[in-house]
mmCIF entry with sequence, helices, sheets and N, C-alpha, C, O atoms, coordinates in Angstrom:
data_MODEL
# 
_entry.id   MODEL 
# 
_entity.id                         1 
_entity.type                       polymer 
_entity.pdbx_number_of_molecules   1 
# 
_entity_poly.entity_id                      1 
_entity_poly.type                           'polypeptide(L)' 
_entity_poly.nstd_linkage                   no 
_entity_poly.nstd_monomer                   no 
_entity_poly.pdbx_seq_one_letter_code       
;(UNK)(UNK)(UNK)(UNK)(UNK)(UNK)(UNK)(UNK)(UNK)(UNK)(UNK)(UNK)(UNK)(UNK)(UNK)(UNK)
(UNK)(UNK)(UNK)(UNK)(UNK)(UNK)(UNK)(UNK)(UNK)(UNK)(UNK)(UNK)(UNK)(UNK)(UNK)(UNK)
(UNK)(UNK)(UNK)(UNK)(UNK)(UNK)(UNK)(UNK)(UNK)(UNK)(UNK)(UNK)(UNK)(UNK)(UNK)(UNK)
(UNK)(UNK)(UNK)(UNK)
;
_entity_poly.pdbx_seq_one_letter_code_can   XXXXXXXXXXXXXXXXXXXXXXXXXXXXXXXXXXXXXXXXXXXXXXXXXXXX 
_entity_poly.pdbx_strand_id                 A 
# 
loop_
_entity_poly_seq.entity_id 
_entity_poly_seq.num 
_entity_poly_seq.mon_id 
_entity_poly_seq.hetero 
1 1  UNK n 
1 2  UNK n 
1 3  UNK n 
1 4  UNK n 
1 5  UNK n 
1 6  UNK n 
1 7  UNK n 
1 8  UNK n 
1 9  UNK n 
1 10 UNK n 
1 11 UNK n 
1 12 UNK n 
1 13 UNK n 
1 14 UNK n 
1 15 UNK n 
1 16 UNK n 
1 17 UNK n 
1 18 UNK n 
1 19 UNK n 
1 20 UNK n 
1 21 UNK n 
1 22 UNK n 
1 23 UNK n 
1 24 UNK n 
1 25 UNK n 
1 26 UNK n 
1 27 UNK n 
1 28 UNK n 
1 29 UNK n 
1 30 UNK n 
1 31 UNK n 
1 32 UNK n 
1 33 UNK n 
1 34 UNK n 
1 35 UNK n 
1 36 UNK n 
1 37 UNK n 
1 38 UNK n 
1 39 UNK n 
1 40 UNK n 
1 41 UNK n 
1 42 UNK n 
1 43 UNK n 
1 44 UNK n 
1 45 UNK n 
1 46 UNK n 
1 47 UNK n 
1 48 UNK n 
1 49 UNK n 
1 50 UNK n 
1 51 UNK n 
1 52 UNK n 
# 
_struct_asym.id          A 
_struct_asym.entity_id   1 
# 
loop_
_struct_conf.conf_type_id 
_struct_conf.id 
_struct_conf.pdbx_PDB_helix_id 
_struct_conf.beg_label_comp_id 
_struct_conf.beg_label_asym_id 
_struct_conf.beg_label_seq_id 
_struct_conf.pdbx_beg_PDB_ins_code 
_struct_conf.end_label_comp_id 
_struct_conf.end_label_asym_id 
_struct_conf.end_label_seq_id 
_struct_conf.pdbx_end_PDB_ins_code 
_struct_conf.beg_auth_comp_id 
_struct_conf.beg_auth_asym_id 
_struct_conf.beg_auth_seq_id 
_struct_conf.end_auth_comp_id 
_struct_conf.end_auth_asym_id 
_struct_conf.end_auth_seq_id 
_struct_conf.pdbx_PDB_helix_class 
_struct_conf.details 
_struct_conf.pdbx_PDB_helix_length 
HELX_P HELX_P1 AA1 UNK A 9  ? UNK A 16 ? UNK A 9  UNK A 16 1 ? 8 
HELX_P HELX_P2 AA2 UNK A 34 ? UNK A 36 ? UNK A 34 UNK A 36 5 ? 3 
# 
_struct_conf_type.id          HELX_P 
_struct_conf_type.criteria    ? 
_struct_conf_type.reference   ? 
# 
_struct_sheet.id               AA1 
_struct_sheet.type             ? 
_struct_sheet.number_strands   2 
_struct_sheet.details          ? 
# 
_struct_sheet_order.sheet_id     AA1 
_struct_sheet_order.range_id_1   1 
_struct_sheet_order.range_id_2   2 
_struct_sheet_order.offset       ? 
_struct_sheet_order.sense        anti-parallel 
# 
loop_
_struct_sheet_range.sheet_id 
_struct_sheet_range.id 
_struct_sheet_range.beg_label_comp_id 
_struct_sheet_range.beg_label_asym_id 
_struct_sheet_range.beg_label_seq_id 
_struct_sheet_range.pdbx_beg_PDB_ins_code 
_struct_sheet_range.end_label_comp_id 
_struct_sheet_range.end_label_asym_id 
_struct_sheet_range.end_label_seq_id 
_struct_sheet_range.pdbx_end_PDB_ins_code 
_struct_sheet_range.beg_auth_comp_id 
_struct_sheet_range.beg_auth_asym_id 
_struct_sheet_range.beg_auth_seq_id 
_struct_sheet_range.end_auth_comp_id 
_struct_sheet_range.end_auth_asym_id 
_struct_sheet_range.end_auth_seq_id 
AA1 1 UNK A 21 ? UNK A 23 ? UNK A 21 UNK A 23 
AA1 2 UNK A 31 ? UNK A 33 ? UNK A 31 UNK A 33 
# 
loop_
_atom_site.group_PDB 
_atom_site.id 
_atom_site.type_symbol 
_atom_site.label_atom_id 
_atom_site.label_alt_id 
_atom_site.label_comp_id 
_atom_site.label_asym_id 
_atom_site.label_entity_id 
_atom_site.label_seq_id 
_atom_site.pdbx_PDB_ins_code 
_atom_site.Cartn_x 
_atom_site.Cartn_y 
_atom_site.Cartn_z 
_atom_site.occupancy 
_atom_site.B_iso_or_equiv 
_atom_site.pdbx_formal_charge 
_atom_site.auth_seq_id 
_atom_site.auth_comp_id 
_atom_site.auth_asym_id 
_atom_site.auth_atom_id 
_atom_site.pdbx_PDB_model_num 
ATOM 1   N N  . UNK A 1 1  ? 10.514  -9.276  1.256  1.00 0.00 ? 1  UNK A N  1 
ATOM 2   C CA . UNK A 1 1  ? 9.500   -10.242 1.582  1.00 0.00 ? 1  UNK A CA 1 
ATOM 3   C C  . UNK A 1 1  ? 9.496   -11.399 0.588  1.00 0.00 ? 1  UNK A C  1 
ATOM 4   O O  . UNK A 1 1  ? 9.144   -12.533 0.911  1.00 0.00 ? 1  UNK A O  1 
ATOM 5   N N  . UNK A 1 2  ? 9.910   -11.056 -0.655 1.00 0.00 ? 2  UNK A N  1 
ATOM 6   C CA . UNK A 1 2  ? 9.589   -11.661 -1.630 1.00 0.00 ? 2  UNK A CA 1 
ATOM 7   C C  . UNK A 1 2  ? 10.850  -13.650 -1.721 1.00 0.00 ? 2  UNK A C  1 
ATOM 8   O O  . UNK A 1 2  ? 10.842  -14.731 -2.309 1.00 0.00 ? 2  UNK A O  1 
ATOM 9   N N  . UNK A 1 3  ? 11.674  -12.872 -0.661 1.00 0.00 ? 3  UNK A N  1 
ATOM 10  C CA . UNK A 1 3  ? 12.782  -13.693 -0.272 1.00 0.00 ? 3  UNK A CA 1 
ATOM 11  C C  . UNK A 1 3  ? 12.464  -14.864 0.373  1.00 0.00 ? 3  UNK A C  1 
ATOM 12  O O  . UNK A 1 3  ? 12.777  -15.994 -0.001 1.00 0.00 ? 3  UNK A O  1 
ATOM 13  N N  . UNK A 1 4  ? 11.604  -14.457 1.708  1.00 0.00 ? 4  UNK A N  1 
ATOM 14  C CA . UNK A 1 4  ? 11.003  -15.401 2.699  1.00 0.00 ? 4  UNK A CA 1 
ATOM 15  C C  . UNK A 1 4  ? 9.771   -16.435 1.955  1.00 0.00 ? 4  UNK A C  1 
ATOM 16  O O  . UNK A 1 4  ? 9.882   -17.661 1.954  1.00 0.00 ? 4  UNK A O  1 
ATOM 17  N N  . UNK A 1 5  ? 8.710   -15.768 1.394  1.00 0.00 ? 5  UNK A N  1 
ATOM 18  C CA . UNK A 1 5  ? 8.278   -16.556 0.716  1.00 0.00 ? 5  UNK A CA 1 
ATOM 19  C C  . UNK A 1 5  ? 8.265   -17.098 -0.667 1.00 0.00 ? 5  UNK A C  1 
ATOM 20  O O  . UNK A 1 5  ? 7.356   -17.641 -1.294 1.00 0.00 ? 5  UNK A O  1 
ATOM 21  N N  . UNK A 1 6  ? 9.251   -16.875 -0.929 1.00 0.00 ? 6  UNK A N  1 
ATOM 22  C CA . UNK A 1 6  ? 9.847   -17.960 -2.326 1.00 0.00 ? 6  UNK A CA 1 
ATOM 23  C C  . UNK A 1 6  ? 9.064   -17.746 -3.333 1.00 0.00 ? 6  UNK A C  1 
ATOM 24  O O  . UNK A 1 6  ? 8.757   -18.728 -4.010 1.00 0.00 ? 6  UNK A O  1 
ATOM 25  N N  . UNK A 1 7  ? 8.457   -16.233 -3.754 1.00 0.00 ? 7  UNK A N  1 
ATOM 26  C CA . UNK A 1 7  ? 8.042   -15.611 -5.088 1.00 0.00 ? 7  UNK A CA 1 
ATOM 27  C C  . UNK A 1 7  ? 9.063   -14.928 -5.391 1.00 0.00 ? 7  UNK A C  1 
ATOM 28  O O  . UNK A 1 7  ? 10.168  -14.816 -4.861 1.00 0.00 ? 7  UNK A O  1 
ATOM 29  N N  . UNK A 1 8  ? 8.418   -14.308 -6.640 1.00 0.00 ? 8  UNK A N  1 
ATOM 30  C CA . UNK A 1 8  ? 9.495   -13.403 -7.443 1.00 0.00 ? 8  UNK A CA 1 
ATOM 31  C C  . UNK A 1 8  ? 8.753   -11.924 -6.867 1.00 0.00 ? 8  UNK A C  1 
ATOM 32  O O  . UNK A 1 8  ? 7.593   -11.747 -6.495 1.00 0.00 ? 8  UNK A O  1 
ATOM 33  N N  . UNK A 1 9  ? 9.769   -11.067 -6.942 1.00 0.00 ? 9  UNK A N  1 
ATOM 34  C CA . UNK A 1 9  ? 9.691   -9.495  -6.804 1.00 0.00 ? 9  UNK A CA 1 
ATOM 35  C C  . UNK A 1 9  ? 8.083   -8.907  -7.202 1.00 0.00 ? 9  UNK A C  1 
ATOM 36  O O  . UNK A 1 9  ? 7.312   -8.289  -6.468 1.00 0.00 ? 9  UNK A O  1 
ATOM 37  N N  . UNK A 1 10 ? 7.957   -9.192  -8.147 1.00 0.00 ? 10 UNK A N  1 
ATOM 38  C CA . UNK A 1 10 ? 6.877   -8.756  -9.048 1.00 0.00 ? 10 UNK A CA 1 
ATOM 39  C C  . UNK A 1 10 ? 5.367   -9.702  -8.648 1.00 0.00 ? 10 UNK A C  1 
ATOM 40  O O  . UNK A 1 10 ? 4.209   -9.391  -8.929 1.00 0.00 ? 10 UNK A O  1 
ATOM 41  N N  . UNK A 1 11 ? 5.886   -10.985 -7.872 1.00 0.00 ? 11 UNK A N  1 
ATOM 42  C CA . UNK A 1 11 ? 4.308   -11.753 -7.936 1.00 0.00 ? 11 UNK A CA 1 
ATOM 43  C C  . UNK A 1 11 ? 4.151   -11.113 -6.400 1.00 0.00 ? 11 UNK A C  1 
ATOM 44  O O  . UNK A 1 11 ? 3.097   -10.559 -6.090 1.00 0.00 ? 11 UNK A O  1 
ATOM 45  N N  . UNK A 1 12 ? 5.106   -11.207 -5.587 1.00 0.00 ? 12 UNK A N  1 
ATOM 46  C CA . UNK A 1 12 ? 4.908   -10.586 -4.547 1.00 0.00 ? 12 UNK A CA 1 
ATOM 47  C C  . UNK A 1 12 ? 4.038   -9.069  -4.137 1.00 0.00 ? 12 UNK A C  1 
ATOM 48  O O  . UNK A 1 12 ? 3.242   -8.658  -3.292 1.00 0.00 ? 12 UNK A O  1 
ATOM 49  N N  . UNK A 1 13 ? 4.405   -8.830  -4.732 1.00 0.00 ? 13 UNK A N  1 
ATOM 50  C CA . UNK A 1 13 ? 4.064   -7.065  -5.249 1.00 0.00 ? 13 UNK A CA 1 
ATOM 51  C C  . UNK A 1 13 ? 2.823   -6.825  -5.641 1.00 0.00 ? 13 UNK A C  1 
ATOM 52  O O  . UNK A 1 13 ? 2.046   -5.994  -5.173 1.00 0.00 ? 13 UNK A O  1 
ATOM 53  N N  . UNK A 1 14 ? 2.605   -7.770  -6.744 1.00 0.00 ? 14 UNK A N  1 
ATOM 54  C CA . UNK A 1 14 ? 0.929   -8.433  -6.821 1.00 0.00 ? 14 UNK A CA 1 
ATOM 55  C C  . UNK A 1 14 ? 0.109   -8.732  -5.852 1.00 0.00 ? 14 UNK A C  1 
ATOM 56  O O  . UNK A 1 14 ? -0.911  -8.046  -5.780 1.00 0.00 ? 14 UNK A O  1 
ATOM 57  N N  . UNK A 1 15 ? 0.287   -9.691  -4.967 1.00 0.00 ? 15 UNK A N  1 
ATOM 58  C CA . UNK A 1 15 ? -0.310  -10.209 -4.037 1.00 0.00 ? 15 UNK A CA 1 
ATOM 59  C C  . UNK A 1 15 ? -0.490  -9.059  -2.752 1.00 0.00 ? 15 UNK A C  1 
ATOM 60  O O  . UNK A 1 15 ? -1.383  -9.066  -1.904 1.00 0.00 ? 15 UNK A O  1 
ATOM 61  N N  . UNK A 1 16 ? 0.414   -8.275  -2.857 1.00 0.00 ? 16 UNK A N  1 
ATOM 62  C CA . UNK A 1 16 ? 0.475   -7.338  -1.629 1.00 0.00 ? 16 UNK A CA 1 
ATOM 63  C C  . UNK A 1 16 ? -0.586  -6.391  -1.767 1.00 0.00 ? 16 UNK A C  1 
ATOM 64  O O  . UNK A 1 16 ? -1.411  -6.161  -0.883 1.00 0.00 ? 16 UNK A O  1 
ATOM 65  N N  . UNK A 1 17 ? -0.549  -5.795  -2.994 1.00 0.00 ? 17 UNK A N  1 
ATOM 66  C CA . UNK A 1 17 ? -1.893  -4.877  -3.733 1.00 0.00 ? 17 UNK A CA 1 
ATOM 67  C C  . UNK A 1 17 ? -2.917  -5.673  -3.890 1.00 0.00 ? 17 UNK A C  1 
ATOM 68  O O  . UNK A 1 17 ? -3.853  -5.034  -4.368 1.00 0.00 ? 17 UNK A O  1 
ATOM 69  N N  . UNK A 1 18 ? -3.242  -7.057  -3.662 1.00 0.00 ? 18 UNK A N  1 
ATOM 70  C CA . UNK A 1 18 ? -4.455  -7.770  -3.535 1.00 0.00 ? 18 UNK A CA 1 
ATOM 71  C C  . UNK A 1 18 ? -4.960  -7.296  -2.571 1.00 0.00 ? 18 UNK A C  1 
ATOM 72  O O  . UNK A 1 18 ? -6.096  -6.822  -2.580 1.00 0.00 ? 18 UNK A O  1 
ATOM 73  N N  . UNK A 1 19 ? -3.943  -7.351  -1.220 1.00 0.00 ? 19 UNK A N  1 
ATOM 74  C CA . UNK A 1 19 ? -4.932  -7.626  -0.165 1.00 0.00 ? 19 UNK A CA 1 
ATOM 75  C C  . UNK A 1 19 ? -5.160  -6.405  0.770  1.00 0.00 ? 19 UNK A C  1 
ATOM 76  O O  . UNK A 1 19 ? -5.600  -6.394  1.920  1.00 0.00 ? 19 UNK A O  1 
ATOM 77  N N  . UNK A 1 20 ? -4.545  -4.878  -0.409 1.00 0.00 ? 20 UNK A N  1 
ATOM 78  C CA . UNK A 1 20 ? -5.058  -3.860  0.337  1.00 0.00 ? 20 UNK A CA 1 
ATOM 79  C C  . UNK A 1 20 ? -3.667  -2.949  0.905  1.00 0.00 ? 20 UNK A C  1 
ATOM 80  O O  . UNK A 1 20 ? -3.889  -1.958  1.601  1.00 0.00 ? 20 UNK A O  1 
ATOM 81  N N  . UNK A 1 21 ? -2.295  -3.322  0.588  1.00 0.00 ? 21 UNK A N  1 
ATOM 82  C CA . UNK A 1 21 ? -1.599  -2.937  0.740  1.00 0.00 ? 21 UNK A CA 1 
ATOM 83  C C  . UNK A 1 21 ? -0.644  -1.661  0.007  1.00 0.00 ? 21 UNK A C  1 
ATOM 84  O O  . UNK A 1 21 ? -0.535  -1.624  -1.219 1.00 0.00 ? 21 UNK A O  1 
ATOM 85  N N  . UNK A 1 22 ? -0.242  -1.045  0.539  1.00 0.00 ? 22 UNK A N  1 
ATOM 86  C CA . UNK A 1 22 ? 0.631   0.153   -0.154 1.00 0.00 ? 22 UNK A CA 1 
ATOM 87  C C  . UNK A 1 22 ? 1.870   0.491   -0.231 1.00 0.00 ? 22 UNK A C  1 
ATOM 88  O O  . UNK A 1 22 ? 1.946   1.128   0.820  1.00 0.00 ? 22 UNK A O  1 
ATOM 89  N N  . UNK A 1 23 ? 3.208   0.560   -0.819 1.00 0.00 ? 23 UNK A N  1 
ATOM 90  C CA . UNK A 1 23 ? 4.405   0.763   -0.720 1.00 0.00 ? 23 UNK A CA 1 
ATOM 91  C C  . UNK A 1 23 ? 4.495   2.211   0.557  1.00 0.00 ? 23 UNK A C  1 
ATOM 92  O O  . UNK A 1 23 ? 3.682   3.091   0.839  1.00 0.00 ? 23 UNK A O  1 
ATOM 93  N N  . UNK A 1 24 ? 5.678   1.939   1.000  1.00 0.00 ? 24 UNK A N  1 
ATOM 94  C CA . UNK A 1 24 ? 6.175   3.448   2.014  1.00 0.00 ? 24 UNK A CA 1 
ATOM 95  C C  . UNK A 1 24 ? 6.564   4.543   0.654  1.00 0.00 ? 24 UNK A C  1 
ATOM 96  O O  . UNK A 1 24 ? 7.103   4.119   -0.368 1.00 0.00 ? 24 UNK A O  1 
ATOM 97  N N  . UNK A 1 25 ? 6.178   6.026   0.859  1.00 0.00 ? 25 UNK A N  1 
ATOM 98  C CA . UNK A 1 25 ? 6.386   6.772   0.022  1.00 0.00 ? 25 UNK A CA 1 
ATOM 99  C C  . UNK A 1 25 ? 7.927   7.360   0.111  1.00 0.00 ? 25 UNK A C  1 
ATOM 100 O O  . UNK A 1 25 ? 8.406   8.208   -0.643 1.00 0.00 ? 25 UNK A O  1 
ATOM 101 N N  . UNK A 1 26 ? 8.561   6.727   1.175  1.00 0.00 ? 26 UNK A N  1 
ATOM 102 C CA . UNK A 1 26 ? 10.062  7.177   1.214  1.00 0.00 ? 26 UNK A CA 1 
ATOM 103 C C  . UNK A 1 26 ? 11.094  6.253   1.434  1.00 0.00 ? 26 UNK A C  1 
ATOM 104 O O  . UNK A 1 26 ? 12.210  6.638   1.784  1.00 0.00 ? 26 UNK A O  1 
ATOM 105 N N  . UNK A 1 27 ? 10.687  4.469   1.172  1.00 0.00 ? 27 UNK A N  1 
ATOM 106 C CA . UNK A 1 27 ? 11.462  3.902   1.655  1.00 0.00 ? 27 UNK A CA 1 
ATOM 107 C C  . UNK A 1 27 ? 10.990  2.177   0.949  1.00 0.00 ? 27 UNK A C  1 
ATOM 108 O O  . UNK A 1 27 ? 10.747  1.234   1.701  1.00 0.00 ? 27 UNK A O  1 
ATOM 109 N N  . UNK A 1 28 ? 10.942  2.072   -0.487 1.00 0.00 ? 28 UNK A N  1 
ATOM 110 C CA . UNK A 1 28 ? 10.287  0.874   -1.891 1.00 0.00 ? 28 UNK A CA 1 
ATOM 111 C C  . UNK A 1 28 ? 10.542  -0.280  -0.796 1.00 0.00 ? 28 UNK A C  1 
ATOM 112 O O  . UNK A 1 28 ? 9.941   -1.317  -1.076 1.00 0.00 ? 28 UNK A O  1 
ATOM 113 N N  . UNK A 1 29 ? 11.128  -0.319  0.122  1.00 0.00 ? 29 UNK A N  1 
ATOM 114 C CA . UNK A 1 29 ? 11.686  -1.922  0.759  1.00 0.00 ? 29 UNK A CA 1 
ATOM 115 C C  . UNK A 1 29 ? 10.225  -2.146  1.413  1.00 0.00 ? 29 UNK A C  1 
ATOM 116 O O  . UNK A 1 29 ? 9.814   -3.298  1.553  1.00 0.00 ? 29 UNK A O  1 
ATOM 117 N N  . UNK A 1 30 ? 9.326   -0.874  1.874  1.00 0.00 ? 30 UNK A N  1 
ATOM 118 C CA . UNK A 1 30 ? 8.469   -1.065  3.040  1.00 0.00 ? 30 UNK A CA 1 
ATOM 119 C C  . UNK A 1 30 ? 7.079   -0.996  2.352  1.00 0.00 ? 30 UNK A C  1 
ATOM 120 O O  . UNK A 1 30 ? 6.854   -0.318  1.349  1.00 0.00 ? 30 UNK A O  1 
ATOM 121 N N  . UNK A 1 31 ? 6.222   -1.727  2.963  1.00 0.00 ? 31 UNK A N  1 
ATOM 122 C CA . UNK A 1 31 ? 4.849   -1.921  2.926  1.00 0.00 ? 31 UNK A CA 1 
ATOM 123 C C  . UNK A 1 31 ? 3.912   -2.285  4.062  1.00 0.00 ? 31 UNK A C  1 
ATOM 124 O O  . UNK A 1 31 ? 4.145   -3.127  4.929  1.00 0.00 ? 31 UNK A O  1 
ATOM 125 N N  . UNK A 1 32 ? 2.925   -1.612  3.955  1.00 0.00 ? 32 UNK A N  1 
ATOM 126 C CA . UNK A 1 32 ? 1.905   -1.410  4.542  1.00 0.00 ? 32 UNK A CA 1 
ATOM 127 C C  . UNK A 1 32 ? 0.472   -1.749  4.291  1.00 0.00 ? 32 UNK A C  1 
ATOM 128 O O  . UNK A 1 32 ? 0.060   -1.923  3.144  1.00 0.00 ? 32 UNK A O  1 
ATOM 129 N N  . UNK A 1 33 ? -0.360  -1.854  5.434  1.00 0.00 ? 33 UNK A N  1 
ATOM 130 C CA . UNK A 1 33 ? -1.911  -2.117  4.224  1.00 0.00 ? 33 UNK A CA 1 
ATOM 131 C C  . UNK A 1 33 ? -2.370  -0.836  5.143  1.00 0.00 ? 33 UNK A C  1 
ATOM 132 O O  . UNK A 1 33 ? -2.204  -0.459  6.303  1.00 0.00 ? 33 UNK A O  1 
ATOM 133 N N  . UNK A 1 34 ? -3.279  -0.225  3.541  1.00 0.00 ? 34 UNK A N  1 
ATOM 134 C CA . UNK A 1 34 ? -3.836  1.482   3.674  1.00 0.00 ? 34 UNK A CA 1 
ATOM 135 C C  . UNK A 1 34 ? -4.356  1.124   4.844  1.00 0.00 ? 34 UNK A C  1 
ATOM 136 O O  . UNK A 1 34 ? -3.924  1.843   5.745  1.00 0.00 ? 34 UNK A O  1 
ATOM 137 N N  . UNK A 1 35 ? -5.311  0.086   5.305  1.00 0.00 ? 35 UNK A N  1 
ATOM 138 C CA . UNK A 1 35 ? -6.233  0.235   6.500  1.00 0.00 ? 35 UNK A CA 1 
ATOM 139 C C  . UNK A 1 35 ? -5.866  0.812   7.474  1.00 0.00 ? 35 UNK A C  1 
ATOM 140 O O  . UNK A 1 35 ? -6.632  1.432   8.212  1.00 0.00 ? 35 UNK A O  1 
ATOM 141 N N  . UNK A 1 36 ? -4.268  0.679   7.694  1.00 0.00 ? 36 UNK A N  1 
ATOM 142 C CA . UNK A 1 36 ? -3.778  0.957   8.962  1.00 0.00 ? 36 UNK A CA 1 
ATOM 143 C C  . UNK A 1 36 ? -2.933  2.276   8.626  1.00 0.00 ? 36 UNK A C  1 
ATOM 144 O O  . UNK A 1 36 ? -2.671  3.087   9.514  1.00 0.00 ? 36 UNK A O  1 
ATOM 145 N N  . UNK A 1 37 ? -2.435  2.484   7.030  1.00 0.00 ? 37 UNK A N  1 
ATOM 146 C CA . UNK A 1 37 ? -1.483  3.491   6.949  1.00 0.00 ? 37 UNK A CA 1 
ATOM 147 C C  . UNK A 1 37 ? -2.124  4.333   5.359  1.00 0.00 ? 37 UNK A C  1 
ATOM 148 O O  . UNK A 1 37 ? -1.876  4.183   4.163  1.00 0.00 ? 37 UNK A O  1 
ATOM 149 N N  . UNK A 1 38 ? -2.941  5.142   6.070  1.00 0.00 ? 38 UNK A N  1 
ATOM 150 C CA . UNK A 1 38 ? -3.139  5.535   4.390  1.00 0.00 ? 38 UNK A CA 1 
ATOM 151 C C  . UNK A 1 38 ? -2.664  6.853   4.124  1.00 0.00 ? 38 UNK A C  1 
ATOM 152 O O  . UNK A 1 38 ? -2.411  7.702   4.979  1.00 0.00 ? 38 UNK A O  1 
ATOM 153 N N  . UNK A 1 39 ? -2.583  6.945   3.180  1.00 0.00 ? 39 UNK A N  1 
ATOM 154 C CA . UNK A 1 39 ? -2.052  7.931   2.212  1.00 0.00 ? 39 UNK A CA 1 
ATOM 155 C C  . UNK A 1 39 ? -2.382  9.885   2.867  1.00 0.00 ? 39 UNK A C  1 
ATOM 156 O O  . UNK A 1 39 ? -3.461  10.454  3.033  1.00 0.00 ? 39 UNK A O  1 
ATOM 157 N N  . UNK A 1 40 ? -1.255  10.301  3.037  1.00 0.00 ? 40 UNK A N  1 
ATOM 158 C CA . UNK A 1 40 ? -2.186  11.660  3.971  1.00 0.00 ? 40 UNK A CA 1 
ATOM 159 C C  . UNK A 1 40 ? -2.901  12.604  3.083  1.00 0.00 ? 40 UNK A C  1 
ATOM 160 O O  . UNK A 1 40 ? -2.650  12.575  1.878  1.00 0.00 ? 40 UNK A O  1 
ATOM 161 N N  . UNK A 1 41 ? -3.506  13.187  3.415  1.00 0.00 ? 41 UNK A N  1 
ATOM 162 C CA . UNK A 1 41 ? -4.802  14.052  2.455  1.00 0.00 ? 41 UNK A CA 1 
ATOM 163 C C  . UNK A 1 41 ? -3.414  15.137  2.172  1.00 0.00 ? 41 UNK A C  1 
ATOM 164 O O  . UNK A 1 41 ? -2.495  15.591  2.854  1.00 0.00 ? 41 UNK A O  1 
ATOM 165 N N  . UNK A 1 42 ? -3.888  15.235  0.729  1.00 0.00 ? 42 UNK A N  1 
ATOM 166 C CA . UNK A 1 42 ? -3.464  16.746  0.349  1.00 0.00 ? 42 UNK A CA 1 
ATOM 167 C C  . UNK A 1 42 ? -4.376  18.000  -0.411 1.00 0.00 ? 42 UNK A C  1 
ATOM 168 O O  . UNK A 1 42 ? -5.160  17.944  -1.358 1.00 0.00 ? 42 UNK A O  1 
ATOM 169 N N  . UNK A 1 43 ? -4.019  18.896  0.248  1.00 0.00 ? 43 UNK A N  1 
ATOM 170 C CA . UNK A 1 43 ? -4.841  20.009  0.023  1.00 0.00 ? 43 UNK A CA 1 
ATOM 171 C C  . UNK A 1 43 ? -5.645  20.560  -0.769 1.00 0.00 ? 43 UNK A C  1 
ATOM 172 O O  . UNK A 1 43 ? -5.279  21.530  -1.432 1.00 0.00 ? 43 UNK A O  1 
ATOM 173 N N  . UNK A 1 44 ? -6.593  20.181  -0.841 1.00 0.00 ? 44 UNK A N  1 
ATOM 174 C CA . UNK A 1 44 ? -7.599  20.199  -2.139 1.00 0.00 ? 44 UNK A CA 1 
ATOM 175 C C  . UNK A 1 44 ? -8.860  19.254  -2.192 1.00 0.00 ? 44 UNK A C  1 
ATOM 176 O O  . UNK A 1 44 ? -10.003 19.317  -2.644 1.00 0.00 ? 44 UNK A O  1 
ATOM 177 N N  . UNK A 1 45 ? -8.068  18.332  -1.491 1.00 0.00 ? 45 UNK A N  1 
ATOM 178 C CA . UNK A 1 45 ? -8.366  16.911  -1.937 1.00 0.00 ? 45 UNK A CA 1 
ATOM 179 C C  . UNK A 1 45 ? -9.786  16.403  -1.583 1.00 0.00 ? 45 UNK A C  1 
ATOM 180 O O  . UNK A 1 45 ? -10.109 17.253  -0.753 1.00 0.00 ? 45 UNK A O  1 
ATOM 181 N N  . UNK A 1 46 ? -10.875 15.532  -1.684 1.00 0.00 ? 46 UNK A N  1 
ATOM 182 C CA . UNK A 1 46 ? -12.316 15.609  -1.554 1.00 0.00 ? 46 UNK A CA 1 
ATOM 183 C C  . UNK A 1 46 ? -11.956 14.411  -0.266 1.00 0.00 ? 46 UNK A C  1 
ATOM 184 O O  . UNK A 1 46 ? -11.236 13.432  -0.458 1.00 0.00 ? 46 UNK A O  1 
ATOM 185 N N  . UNK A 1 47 ? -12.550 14.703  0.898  1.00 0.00 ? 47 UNK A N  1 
ATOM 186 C CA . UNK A 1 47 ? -12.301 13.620  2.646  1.00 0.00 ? 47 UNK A CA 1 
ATOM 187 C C  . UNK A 1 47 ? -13.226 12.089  1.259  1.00 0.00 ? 47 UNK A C  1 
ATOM 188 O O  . UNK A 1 47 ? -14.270 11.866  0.646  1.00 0.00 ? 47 UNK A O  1 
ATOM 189 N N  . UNK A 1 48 ? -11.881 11.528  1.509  1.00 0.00 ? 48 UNK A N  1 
ATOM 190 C CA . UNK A 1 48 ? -12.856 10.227  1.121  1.00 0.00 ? 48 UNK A CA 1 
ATOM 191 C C  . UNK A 1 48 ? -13.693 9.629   1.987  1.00 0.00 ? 48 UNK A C  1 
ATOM 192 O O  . UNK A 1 48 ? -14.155 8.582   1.534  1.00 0.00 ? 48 UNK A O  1 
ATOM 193 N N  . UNK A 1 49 ? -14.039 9.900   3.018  1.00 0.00 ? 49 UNK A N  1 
ATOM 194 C CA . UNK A 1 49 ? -14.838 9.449   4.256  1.00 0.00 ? 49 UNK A CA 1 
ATOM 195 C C  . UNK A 1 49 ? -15.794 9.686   3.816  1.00 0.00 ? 49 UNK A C  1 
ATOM 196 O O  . UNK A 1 49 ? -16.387 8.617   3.677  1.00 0.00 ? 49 UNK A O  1 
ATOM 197 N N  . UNK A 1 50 ? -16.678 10.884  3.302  1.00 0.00 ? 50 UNK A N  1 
ATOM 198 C CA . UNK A 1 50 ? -17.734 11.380  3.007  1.00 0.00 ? 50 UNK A CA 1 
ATOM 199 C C  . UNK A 1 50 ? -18.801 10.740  2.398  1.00 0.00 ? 50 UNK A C  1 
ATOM 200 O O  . UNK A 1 50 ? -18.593 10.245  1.290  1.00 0.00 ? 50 UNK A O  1 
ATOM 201 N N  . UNK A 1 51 ? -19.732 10.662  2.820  1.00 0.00 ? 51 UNK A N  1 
ATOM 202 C CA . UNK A 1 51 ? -20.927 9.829   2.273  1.00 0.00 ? 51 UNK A CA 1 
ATOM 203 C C  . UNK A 1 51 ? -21.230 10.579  1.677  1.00 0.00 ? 51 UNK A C  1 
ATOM 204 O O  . UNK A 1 51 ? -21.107 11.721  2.120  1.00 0.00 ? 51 UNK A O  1 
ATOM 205 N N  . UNK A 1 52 ? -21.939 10.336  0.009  1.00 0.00 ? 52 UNK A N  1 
ATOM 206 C CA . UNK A 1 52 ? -23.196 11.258  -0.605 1.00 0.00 ? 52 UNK A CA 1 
ATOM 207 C C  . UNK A 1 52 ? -23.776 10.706  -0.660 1.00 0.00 ? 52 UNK A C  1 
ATOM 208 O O  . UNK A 1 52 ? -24.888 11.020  -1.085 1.00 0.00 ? 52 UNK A O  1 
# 
């Protein structure tokens, strides 16, 4: 991405984690924003959904 819009690797990368986004856990080229792809629960783990 960082190609198309004419940043560097690293400001890109920045900006992507601004706006809510997350690397693919099997594949550094790909990104996502959590809203649509989040992270899968692992076993233990407290439902972040949960209101207290």
């Amino acid at each position: 991405m960082s190609n198309v819009v004419g940043l560097s690797e690293e400001r890109t990368r920045q900006l992507l984690l601004e706006i809510g986004a997350r690397g693919s856990e099997t594949n550094p080229e790909l990104w996502g924003l959590i809203s649509r792809n989040p992270l899968p629960a692992k076993k233990g783990d407290l439902d972040a959904t949960l209101e207290y």
